[in-house]
N, C-alpha and C positions, 0 to 999 in steps of 0.2 A: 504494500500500500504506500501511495507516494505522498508525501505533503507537502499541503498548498506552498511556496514561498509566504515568508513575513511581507507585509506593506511596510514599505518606508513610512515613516510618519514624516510629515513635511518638515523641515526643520524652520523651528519659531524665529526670527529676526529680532537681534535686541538692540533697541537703540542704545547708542550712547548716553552717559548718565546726565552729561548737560541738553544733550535733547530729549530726553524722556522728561527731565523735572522742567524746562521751558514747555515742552506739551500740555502739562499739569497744571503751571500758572494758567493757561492761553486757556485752557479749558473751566477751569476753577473761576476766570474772568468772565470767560462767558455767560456760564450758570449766574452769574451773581448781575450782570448786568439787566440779564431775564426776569432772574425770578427774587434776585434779593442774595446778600450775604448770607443769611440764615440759611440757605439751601444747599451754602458750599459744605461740603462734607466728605471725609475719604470715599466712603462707600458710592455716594453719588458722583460724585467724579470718577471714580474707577468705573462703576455701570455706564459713564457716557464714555471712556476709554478703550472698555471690556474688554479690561484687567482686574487682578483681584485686590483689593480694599488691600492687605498686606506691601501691594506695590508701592503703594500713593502713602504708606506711612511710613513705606522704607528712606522717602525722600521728605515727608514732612511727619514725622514724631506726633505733633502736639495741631490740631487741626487748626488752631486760633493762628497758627505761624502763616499757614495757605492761607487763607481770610483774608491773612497783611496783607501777602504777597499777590490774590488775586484783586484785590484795592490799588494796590500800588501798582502792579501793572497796566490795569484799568486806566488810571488816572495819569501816569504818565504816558500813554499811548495818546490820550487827551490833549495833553498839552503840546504835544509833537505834531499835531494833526492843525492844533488852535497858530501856531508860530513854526509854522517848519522850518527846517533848517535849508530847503531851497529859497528862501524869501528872506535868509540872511540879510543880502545885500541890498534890499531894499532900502529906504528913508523909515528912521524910525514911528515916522507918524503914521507910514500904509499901514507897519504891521500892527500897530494898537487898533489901528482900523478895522485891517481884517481878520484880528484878534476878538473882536465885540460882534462886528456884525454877525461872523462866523456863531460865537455863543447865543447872539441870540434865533437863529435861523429855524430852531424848532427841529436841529436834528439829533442837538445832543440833552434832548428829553430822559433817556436811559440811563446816562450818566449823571445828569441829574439829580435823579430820585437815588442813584448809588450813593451820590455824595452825604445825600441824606441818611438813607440807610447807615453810611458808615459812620456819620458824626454821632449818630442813635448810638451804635452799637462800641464805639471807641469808648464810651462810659465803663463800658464791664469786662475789655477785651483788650490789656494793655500792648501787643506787640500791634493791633489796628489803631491804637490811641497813635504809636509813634507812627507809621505809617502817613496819617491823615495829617501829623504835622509834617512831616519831611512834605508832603507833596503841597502842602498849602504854602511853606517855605520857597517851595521852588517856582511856584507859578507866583506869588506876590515876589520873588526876587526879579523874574523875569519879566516883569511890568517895573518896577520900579528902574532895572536898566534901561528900558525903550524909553519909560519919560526921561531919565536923566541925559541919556544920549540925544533926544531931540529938543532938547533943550525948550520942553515946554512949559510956559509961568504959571506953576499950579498955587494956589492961593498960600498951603500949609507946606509944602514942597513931595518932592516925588511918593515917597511913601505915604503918605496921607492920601493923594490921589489914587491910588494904586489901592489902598481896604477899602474908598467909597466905590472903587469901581466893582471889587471882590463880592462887599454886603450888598451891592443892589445887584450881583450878577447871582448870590445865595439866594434874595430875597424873590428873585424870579422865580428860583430854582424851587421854594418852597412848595409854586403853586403847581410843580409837575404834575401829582399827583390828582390834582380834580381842575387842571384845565380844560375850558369849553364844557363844563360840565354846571346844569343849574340854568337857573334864569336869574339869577343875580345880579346886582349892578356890577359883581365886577367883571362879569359873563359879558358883558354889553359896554363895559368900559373901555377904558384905553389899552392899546397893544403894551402888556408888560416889556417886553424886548425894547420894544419904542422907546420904555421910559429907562430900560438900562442904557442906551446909546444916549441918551437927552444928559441924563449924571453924570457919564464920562465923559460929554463933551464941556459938560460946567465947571466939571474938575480938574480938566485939563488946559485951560481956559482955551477952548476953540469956539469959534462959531457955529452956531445951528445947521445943522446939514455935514457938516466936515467930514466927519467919521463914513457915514453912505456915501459921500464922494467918491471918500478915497478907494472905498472899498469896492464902488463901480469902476474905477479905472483897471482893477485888475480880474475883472468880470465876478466878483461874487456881489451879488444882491441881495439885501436886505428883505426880508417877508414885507409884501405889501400889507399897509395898516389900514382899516378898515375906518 
């Protein structure tokens, strides 16, 4: 009696350990953009992986470290996208330009509500406490050098203009969650985005319009306001 050969069993492919744990953040950011911090978890990022939960702790121990890291990833991918580094060379004033207009265009709604989520959640969750400041660090750093390089006459000086511009880009961000939603006056009021671009132009001391000028000369447009 003859018997069958064995089947090769395919052989598995392992990534590298800095591309396996870069796949983890990228995935761990995604989940949390969707559905919220709270959902990142080994077991749920291995099931979107499918790999086992043992994998995703081999490279993050303590779940609260992924959270940081899928936060931090999140948010600076944000800021990369808001100032790229192609637009370097620009005049400091396009990019504050196309820095605002950009935030308020109604597409980084998701990011948003993350921010929120995270500043929620940084209360009880100390490695996203530090997290949320480094990244809040780096994007008020990086406005405070565009004003001080374009030498614009902000009333209190570059950092002052640079948190009014921050809290009314936060205080936007508040109403992600029940935008266009209700019949309320603020449902029917003025365009929030509108009023974030209006602050920064006050604070920066420019004239009414500057900011959507500029930011049409390099073809991004500001949401029509109603």
């Amino acid at each position: 009696m003859t018997s069958r050969p064995l089947r090769e069993r395919p052989a598995r492919s392992r990534k590298p350990p800095e591309e396996r744990r870069a796949e983890i953040v990228r995935t761990a950011a995604r989940i949390a953009l969707a559905q919220g911090l709270e959902l990142v978890t080994l077991r749920r990022v291995a099931d979107e992986l499918g790999v086992r939960p043992s994998l995703i702790g081999h490279y993050f121990p303590a779940s609260d470290d992924l959270v940081a890291e899928a936060f931090a990833y999140a948010a600076t991918r944000e800021r990369d996208s808001l100032l790229p580094r192609e637009e370097a060379g620009l005049p400091p004033v396009d990019r504050l330009a196309l820095f605002v207009v950009r935030l308020t265009d109604g597409e980084y709604v998701d990011l948003s509500r993350l921010w929120l989520n995270a500043r929620h959640l940084s209360r009880f969750k100390e490695p996203l406490s530090r997290a949320v400041d480094a990244q809040e660090a780096g994007t008020r750093g990086a406005l405070v050098e565009l004003i001080e390089e374009g030498g614009l006459k902000t009333a209190g000086g570059a950092l002052r203009a640079a948190l009014h511009i921050l809290i009314a880009v936060d205080g936007m961000g508040t109403y992600a969650n029940t935008a266009g939603q209700g019949d309320d006056a603020l449902s029917a009021g003025p365009d929030l985005g509108d009023l974030v671009i209006e602050t920064a132009e006050i604070h920066l001391g420019l004239a009414p319009g500057t900011l959507r000028e500029r930011a049409r000369a390099h073809a991004v447009e500001p949401r029509d306001v109603d």
